[in-house]
N, C-alpha and C positions, 0 to 999 in steps of 0.2 A: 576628501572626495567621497562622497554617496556610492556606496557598491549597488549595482544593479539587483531588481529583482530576483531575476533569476540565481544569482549567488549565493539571495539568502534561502533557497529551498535548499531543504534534504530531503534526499534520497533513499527511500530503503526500497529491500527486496524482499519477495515473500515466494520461494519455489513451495510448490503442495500439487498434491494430488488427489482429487475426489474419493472419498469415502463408496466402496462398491453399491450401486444404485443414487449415490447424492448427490451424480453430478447436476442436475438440472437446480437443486435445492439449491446447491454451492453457487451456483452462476446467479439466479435470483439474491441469496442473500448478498455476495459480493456488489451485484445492481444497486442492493440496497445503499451497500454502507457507500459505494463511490457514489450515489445520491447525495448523504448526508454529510459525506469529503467534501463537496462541492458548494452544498445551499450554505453551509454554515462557514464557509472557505478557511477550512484546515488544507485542503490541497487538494490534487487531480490523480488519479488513476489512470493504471495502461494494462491492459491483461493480453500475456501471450500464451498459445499453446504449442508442446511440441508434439513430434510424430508416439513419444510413447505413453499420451496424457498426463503428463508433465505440466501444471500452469505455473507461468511465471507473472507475477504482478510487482510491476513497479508504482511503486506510491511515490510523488512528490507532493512532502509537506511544505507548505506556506512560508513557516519556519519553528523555530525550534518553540516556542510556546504556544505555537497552533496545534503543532506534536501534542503537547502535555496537556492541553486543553480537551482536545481527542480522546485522548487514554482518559478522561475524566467524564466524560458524555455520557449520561446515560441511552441516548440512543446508541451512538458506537458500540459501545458494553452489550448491550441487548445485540446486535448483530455479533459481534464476536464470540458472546456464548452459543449464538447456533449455529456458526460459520463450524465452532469447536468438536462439531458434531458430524458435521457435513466433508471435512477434510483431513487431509494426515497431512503436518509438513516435513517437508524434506531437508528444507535450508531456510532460516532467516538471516538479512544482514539487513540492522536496525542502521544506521547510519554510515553512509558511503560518503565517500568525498573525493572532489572532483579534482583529476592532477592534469595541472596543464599538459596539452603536447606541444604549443608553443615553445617552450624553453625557460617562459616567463613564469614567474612562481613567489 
């Protein structure tokens, strides 16, 4: 049986915090790189912020050799090194996985 799409993404999480003065930088380069998540379909972006400028960005990858192809781009790489500048992170979790609440597993 063919597992659905959706199954085969991961998940990661990226909590950060704008570097003092970089937030507009930070949200441009992020623009960017969910641009090139997208056109080159490694996966989709979700950006949230909370009340003490906290961003939480969920990345879902495509799947797991979308991942590795990413980390190998040199456009990604050119956005990651200025993202590198632009923020401080607080937490990363590289791959999350999903646990049923159904029961089923």
């Amino acid at each position: 049986m063919t597992q659905p799409i959706a199954a085969q993404e991961i998940l990661s999480v990226a909590v950060w915090e704008p570097v003092p003065g970089m937030e507009a930088a930070s949200l441009v380069t992020l623009r960017e790189l969910s641009s090139i998540l997208a056109a080159k379909s490694y996966g989709r972006d979700l950006l949230y912020r909370d009340r003490e400028s906290h961003y939480v960005l969920l990345r879902y990858w495509t799947s797991e050799a979308a991942r590795r192809t990413a980390q190998e781009d040199p456009d990604m790489l050119r956005c990651w090194a200025r993202l590198g500048n632009e923020i401080q992170i607080v937490k990363v979790y590289e791959t999350l996985t999903e646990v049923p609440l159904d029961g089923a597993e």
